[in-house]
Backbone as numpy.savetxt, mean C-alpha at the origin, in Angstrom:
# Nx Ny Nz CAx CAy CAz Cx Cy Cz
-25.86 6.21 -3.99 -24.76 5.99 -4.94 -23.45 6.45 -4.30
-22.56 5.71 -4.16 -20.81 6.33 -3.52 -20.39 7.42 -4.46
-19.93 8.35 -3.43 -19.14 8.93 -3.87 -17.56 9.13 -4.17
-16.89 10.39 -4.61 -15.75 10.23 -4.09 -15.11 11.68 -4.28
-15.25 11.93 -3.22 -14.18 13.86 -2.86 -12.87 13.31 -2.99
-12.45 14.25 -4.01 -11.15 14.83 -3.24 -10.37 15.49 -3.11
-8.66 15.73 -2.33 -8.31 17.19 -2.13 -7.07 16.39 -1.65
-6.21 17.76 -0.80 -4.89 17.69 -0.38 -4.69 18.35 0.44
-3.59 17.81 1.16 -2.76 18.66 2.11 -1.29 18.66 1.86
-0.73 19.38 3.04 0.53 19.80 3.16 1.00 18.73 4.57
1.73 18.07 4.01 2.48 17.44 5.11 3.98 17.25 4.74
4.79 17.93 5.82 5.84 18.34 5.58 6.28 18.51 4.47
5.96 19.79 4.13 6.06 20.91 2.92 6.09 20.10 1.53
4.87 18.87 1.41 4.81 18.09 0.52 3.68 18.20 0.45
2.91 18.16 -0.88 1.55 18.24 -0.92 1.01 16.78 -1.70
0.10 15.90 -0.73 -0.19 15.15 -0.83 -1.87 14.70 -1.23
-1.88 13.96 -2.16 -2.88 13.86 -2.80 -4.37 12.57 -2.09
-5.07 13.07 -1.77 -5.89 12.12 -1.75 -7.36 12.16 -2.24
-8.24 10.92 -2.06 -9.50 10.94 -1.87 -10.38 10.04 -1.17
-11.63 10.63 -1.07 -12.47 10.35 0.26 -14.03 10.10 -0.12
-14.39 9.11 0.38 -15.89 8.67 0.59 -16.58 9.40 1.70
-16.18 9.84 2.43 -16.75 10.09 3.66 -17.89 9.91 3.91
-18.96 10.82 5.05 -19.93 10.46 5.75 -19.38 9.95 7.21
-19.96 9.63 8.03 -19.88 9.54 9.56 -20.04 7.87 10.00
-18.86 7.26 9.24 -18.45 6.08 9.57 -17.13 5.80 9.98
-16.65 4.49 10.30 -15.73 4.00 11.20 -14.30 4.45 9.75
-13.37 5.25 9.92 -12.42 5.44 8.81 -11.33 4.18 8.57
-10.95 4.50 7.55 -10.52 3.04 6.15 -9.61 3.59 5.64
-8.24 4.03 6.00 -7.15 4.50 4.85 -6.27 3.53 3.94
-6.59 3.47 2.61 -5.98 2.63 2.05 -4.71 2.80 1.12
-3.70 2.32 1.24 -2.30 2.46 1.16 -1.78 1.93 -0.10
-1.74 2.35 -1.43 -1.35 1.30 -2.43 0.17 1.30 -2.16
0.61 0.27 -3.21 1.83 -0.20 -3.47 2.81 0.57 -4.24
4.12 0.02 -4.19 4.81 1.28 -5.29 4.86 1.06 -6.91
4.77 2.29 -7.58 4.51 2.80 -9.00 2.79 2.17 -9.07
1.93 2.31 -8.25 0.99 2.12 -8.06 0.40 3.47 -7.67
-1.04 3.88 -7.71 -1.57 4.96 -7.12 -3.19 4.86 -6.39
-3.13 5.72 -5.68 -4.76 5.33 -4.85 -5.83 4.84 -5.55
-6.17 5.56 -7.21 -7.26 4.28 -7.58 -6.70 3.11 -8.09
-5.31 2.68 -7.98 -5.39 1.51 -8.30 -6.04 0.46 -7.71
-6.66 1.01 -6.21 -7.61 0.29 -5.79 -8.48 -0.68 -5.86
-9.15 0.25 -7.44 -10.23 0.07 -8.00 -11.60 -0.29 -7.21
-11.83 -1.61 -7.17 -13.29 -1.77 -7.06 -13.26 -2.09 -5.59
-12.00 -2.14 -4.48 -12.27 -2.35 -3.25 -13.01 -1.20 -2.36
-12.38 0.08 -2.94 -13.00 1.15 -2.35 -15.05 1.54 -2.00
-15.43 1.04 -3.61 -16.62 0.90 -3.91 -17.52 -0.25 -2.76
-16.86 -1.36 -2.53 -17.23 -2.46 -1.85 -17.22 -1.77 -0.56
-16.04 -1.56 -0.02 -16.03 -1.16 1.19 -17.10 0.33 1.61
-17.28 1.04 1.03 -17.85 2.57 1.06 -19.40 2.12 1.40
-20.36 1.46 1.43 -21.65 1.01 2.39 -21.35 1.09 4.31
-20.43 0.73 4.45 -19.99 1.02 5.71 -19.21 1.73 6.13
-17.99 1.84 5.32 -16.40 2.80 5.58 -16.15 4.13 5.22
-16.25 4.86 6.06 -15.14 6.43 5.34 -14.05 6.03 4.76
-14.38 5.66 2.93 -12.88 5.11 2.61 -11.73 6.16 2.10
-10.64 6.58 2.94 -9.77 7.05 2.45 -8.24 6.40 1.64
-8.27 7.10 0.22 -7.44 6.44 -0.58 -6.15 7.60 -0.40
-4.88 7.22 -0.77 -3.83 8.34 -0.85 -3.07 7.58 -1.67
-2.42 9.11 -2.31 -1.62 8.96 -3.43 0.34 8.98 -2.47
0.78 8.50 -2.37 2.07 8.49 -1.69 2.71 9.83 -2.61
3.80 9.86 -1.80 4.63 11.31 -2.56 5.60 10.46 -3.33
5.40 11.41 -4.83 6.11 10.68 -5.73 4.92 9.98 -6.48
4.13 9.26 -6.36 3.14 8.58 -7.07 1.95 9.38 -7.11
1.10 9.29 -8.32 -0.17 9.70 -8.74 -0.02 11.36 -8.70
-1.23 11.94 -7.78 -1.04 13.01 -8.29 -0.55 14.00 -7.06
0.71 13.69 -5.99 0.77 14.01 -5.38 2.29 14.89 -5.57
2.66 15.36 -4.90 4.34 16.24 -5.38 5.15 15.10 -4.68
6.80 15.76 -5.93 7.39 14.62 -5.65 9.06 15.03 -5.29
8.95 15.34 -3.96 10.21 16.03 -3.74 11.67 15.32 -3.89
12.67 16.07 -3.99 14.01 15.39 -4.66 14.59 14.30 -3.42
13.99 14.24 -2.25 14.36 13.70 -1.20 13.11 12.84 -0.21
13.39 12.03 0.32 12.48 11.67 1.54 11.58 10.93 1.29
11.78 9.62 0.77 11.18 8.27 0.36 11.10 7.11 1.15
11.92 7.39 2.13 12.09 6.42 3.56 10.72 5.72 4.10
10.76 4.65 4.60 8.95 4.47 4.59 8.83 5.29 6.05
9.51 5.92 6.80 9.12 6.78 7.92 8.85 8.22 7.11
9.46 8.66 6.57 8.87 9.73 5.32 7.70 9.61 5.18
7.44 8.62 4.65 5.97 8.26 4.27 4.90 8.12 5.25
5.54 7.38 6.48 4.54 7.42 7.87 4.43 8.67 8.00
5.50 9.42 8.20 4.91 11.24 8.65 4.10 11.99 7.60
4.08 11.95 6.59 2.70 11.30 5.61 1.66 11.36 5.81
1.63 10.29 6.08 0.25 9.41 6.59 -0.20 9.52 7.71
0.85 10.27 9.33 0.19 10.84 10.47 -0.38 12.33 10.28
0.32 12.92 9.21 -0.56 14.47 8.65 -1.80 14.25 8.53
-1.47 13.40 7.48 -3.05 13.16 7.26 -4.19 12.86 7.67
-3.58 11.88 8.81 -5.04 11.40 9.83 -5.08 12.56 10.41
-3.91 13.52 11.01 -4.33 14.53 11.94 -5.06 15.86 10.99
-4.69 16.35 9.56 -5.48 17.28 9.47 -6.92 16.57 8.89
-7.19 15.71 8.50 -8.65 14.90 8.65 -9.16 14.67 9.54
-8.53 14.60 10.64 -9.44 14.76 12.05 -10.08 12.88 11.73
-8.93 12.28 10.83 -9.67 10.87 11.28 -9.83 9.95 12.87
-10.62 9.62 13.43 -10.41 8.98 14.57 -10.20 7.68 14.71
-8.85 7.26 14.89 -8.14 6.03 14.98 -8.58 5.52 13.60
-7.94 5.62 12.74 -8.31 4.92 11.17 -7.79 3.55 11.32
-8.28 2.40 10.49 -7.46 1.05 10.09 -6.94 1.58 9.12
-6.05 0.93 8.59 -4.98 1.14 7.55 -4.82 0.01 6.98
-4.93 -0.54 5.78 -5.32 -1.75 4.76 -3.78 -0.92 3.77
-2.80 -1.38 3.79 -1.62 -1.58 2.82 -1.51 -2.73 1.94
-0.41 -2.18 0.55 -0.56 -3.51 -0.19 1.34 -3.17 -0.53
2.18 -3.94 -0.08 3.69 -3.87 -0.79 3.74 -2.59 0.33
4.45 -1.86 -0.44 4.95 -0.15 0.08 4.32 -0.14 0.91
2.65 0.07 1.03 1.92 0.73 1.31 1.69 -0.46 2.63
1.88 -1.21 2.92 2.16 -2.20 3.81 3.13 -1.90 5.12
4.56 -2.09 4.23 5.54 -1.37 5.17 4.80 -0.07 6.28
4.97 0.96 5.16 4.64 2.24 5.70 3.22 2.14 6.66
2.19 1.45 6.35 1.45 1.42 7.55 1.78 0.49 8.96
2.57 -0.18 8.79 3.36 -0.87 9.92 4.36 0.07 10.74
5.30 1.02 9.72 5.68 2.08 10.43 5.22 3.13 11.10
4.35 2.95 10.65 3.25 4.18 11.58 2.73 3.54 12.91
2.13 2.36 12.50 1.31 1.77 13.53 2.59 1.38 14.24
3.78 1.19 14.64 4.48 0.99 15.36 5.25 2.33 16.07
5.24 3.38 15.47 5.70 4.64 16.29 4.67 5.33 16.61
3.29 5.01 16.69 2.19 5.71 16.82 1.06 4.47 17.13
1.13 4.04 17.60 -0.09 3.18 18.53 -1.63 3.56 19.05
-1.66 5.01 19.37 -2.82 5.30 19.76 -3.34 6.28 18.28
-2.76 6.03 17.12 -2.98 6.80 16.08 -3.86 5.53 15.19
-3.95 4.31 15.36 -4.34 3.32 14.58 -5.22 2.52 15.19
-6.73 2.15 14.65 -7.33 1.46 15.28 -6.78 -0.54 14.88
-6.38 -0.45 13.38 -5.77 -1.57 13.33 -5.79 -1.89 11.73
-4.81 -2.82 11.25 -4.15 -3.19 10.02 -3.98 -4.21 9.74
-4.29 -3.91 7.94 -4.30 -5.53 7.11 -2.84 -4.92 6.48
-1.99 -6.14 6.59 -0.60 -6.01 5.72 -0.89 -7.05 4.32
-1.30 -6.37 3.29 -0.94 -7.40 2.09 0.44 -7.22 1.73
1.02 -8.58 1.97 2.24 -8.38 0.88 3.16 -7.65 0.89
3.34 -7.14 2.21 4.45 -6.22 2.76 5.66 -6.73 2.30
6.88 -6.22 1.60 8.17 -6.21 0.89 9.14 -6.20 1.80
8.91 -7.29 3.25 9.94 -7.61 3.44 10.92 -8.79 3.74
11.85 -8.94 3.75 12.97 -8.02 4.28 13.15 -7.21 3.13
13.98 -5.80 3.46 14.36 -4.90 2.01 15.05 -5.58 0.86
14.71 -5.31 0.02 15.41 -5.83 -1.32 16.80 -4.93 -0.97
17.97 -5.73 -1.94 19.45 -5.19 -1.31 20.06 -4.98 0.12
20.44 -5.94 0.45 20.76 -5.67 2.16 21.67 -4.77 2.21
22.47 -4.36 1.31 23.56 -3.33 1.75 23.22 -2.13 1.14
23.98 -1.02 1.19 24.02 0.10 0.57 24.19 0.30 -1.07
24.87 -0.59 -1.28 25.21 -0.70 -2.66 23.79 -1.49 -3.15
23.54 -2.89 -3.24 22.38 -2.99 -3.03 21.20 -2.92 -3.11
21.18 -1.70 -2.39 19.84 -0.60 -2.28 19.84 0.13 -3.50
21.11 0.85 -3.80 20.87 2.05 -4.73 20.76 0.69 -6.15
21.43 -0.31 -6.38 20.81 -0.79 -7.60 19.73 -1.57 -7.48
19.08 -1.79 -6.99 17.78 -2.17 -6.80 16.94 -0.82 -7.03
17.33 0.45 -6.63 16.48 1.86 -6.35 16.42 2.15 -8.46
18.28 2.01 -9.02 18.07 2.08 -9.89 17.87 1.52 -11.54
17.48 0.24 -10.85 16.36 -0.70 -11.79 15.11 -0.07 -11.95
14.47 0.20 -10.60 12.95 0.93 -10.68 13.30 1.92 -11.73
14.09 3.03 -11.37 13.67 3.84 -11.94 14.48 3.71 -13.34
15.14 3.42 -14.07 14.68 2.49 -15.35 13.92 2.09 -16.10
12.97 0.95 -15.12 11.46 0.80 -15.52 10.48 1.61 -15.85
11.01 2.76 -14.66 9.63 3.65 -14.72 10.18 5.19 -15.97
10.90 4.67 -16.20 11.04 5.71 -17.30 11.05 4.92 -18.57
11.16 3.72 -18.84 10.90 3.07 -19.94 9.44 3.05 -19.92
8.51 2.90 -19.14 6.88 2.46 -19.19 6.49 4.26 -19.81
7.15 4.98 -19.29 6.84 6.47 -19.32 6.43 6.31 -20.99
7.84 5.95 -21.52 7.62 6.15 -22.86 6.44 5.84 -23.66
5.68 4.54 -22.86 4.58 3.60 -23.99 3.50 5.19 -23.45
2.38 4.76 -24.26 1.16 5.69 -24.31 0.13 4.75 -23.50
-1.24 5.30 -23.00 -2.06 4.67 -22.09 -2.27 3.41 -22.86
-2.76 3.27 -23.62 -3.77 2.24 -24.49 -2.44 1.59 -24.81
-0.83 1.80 -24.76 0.87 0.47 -24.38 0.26 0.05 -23.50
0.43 0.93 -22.53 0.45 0.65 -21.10 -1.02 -0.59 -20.48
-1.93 -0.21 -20.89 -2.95 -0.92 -20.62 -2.90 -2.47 -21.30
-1.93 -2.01 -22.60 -2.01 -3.76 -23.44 -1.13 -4.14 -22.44
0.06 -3.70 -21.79 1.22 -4.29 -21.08 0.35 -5.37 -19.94
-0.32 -3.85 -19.05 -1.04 -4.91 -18.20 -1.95 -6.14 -18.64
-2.62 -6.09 -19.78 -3.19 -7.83 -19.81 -2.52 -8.56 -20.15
-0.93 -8.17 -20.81 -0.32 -9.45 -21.56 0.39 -10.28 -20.03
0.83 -8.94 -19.20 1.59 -9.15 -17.93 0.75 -9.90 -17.05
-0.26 -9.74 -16.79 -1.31 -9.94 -16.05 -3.27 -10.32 -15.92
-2.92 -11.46 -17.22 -4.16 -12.37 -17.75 -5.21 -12.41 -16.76
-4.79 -13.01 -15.57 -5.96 -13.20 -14.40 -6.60 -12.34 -14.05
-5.87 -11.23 -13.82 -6.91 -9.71 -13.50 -7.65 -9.37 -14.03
-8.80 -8.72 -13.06 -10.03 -8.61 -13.78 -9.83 -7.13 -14.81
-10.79 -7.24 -15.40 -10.72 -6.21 -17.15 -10.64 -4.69 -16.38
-10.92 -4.47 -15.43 -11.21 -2.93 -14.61 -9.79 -2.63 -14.35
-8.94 -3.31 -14.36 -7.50 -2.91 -13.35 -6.46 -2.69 -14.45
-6.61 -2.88 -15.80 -5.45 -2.80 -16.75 -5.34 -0.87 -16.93
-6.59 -0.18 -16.73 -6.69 1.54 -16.48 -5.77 2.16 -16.12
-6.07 1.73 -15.01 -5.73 2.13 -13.33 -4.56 1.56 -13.25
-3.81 0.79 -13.88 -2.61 -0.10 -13.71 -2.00 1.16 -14.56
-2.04 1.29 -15.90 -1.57 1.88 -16.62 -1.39 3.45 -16.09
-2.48 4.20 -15.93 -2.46 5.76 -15.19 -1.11 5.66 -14.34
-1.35 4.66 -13.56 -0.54 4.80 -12.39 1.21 4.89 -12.66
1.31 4.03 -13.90 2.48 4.13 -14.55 3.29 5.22 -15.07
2.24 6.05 -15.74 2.27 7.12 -16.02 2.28 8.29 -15.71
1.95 8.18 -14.13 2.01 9.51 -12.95 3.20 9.15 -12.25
3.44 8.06 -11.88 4.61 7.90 -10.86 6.11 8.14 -11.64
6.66 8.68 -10.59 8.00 9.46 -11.01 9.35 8.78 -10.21
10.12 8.50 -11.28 11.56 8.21 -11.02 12.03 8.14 -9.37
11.83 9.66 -8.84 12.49 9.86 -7.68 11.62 9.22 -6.47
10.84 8.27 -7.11 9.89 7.80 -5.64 10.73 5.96 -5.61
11.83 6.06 -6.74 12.26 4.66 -6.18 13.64 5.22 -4.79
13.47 6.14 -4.73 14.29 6.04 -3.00 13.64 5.42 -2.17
12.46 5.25 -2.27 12.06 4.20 -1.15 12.60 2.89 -1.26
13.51 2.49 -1.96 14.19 1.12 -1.73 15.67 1.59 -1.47
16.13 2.98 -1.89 17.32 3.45 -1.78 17.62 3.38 -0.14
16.76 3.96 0.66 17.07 4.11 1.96 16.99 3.40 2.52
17.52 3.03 3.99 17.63 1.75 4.75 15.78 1.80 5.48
15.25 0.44 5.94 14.36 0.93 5.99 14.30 0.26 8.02
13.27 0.27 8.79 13.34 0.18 10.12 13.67 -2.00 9.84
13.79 -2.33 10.72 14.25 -3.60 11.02 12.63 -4.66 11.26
12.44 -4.76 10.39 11.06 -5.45 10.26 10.34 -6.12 11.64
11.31 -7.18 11.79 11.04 -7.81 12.58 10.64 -7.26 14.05
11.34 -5.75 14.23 11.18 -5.20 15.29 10.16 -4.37 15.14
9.43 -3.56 13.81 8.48 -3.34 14.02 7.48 -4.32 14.41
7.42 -5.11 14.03 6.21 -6.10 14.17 5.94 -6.29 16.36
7.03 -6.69 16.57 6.71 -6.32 17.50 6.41 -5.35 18.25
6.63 -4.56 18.24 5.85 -2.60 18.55 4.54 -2.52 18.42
4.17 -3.56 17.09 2.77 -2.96 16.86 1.54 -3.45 18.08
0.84 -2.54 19.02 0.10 -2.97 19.91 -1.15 -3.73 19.08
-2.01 -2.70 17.74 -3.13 -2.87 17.14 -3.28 -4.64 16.49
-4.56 -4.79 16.85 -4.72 -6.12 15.77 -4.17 -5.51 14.41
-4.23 -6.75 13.72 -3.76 -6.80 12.52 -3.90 -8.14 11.88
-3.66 -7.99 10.66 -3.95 -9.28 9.28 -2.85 -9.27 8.39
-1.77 -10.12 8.43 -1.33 -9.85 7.01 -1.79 -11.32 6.16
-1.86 -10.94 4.77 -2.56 -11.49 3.80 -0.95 -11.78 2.92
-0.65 -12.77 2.82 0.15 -12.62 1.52 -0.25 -13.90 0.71
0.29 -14.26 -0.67 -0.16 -15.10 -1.88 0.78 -15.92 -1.59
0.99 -17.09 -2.97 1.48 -18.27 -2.74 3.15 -18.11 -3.17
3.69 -17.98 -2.71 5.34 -17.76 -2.92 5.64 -18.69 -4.71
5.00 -19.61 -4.91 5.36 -20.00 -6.32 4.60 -19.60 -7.35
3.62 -18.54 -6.84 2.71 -17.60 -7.67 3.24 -16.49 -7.99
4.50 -16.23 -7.05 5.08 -14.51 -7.30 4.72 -14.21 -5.47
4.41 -14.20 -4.34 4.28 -14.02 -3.28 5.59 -13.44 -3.04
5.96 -12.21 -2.42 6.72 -11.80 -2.09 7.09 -11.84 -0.45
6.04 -12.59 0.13 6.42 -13.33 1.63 7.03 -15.18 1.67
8.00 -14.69 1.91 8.55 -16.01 2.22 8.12 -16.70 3.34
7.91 -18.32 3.01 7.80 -19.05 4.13 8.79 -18.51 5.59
10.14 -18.11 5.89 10.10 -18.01 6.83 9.88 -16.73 7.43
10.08 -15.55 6.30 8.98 -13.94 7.20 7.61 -14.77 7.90
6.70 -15.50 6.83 5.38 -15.77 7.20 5.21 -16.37 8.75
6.39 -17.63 8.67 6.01 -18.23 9.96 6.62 -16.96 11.11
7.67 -15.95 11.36 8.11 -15.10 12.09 7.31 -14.18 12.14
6.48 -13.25 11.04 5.27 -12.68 11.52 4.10 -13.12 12.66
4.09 -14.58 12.11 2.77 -15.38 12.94 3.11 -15.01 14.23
4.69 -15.32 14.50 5.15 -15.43 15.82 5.19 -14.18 16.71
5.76 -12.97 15.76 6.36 -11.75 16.50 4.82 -10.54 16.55
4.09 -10.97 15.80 3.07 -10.05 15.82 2.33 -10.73 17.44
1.80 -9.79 18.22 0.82 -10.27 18.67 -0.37 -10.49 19.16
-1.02 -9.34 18.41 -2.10 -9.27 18.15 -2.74 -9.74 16.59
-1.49 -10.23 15.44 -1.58 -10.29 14.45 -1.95 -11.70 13.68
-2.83 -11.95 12.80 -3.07 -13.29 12.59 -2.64 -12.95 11.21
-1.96 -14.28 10.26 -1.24 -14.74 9.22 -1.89 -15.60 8.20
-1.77 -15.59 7.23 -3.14 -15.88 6.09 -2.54 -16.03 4.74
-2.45 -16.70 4.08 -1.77 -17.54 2.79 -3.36 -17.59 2.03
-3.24 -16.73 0.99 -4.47 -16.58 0.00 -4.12 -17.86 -1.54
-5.11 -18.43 -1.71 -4.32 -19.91 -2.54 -4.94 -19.16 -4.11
-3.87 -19.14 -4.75 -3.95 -18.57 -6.46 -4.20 -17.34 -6.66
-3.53 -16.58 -5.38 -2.83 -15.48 -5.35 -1.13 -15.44 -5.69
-0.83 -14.35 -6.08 0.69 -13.77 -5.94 1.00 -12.65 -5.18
1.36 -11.78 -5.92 1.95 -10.37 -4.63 0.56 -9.81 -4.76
0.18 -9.90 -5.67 -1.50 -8.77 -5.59 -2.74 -9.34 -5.61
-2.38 -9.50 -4.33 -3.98 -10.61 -3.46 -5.19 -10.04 -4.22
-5.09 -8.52 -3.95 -6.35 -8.34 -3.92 -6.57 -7.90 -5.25
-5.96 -7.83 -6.12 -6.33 -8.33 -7.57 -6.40 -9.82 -8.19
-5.79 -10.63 -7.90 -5.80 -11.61 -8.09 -6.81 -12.61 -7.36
-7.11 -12.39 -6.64 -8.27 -13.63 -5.68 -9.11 -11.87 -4.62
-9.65 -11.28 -5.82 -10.51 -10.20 -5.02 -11.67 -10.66 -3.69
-12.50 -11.12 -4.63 -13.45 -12.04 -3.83 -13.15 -12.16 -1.95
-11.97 -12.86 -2.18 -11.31 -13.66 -0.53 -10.42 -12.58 -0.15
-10.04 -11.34 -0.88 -9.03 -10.54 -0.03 -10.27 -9.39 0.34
-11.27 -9.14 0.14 -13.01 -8.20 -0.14 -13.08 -8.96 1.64
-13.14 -10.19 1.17 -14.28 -11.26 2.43 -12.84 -10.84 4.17
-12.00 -11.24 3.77 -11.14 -11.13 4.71 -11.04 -9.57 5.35
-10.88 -8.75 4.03 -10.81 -7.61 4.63 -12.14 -6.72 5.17
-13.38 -7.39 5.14 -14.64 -6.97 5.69 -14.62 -7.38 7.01
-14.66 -8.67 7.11 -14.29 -9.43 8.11 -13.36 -8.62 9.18
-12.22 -8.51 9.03 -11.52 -8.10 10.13 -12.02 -6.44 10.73
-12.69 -5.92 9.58 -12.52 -4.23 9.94 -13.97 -4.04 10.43
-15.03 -5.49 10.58 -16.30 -4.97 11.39 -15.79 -5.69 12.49
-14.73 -6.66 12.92 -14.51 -6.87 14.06 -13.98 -5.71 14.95
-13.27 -4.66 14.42 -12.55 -3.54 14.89 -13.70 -2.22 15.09
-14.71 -2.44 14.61 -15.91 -1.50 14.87 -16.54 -1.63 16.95
């Protein structure tokens, strides 16, 4: 039967929340999205855990991790996420992101190469929303708007929100949609406040294979036809993948084929 430990550390004087399947398999860190939290996962973790040390994390600012008044940058977040592999003693983890959690494993895997065995990008958010400074901060403070209006509804709002919002999803994710609403805090929309690295140039940095997965742009896909075809190009170890009756959340929306894809690539990396 899977399990699931879990605990925290301190990475840069932030205490960060996660949890873990473990056992003495090939490691799996999985990256949710923003105002999202590690079980929003849900049922991928379970799937994957027959083979994977699956590690889930709560980003700072979201779920149940601390949420300091500063340092939302997705390199913030990579130094993060290199704590963590290093006080886990993970060896070369893949990293499976969805939105946020996308970016930030691209930032890692691009300033840290021998830290990553290799990465699925769902739905990575870029280019940044707001190109300028100005921009940024109203885009930063729409989120947090939202996330203090959702604050207000109660779980069993929050959970009706998600099916009225989100019909196709399966009945397990309206929970976990909702919790997540309800833990994540205002000050984690600086991650759109700050400028973030130049996309295009990470992509090239990154040595590791990689997958990005994104949905159908007239579904809600937050990859545009021309990021998609410039990923294909600038990645190069990276292959490019259009999931059909998907939107931004592949892997809620068409589970099944984002499960199959993402098995697929991470026993090729074994």
């Amino acid at each position: 039967m899977p399990r699931l430990m879990y605990g925290s550390i301190r990475a840069n004087g932030v205490r960060i929340n996660y949890y873990r399947t473990g056992d003495d398999k090939p490691p799996v860190v999985l990256l949710h999205g923003f105002s999202d939290a590690a079980l929003s996962w849900n049922r991928l973790p379970v799937a994957l855990e027959p083979e994977f040390d699956v590690v889930l994390v709560d980003a700072r600012g979201h779920g149940y991790s601390a949420a300091p008044e500063t340092g939302y940058a997705p390199e913030d977040h990579a130094a993060d996420l290199l704590a963590l592999i290093e006080q886990l003693q993970l060896d070369r983890p893949a990293l499976v992101g969805h939105a946020m959690g996308a970016v930030v494993a691209a930032t890692l895997a691009a300033a840290h190469p021998a830290m990553v065995r290799g990465l699925i990008l769902e739905e990575p958010t870029w280019p940044q929303p707001g190109a300028d400074e100005a921009g940024r901060a109203q885009h930063a403070a729409e989120w947090r708007e939202q996330i203090r209006t959702q604050k207000e509804l109660s779980l069993d709002e929050l959970s009706d929100l998600c099916v009225a919002s989100f019909p196709a999803w399966h009945s397990t994710e309206a929970f976990q949609w909702a919790k997540a609403k309800q833990l994540v805090k205002p000050l984690a929309a600086g991650f759109f406040e700050a400028p973030w690295p130049d996309w295009q140039g990470v992509l090239q940095q990154i040595s590791a294979p990689g997958l990005l997965v994104a949905g159908e742009p007239a579904l809600g896909s937050l990859v545009g036809p021309q990021v998609f075809e410039q990923a294909g190009r600038l990645w190069r170890r990276g292959e490019v993948v259009r999931v059909a009756g998907a939107g931004h959340n592949v892997h809620r929306e068409q589970y099944r084929e984002f499960l199959r894809l993402t098995q697929r690539f991470l026993r090729l990396l074994r």
